[in-house]
N, C-alpha and C positions, 0 to 999 in steps of 0.2 A: 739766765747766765749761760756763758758758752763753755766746751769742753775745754776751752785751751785757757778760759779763767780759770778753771776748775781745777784744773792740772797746778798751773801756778798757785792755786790757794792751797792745795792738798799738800803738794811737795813742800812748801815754805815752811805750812801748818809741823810737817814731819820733821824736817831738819830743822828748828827750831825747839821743836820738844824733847829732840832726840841730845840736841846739844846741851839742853839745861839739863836733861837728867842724867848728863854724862858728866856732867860735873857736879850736880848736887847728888846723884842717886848710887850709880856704878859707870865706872867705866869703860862700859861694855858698852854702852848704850849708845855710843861715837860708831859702832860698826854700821848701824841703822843710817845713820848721816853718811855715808860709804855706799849703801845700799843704793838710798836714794840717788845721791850722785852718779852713780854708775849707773843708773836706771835714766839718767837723764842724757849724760853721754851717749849713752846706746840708743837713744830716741831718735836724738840730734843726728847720730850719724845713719841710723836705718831709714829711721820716720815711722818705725815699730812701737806702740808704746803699752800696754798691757792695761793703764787704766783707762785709755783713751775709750778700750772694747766694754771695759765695764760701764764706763758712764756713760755711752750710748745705746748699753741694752736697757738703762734707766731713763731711753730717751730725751736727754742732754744732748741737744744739736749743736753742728762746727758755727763758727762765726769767724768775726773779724775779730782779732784779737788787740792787733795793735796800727790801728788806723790811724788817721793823721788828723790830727784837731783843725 
């Protein structure tokens, strides 16, 4: 698996959990889903991403993400 699936499963996995438990649990838990987003923004516009450096000191290499069938 490449970093930039991983990104995409990680972030989805997040705002997803964050959204259910902001409505079943507290609603606080919407600022999480905030977090992420603006962590996505800020990628999209730098190319900076914070987990991009973790999963490659776990040795998770780039690929092609979204090639063309």
């Amino acid at each position: 698996m490449t970093v930039e699936k991983m990104i995409l499963l990680i972030a989805g996995t997040v705002v997803l959990a964050s959204s259910i438990l902001s409505v079943y649990h507290a609603p606080e838990w919407i600022y999480l889903t905030g977090f992420v987003g603006a962590n996505l923004l800020f990628a999209g516009l730098t190319g900076f991403c914070p987990m991009v450096k973790i999963l490659r000191k776990f040795g998770i290499q780039s690929g092609d993400a979204f090639h063309r069938s």
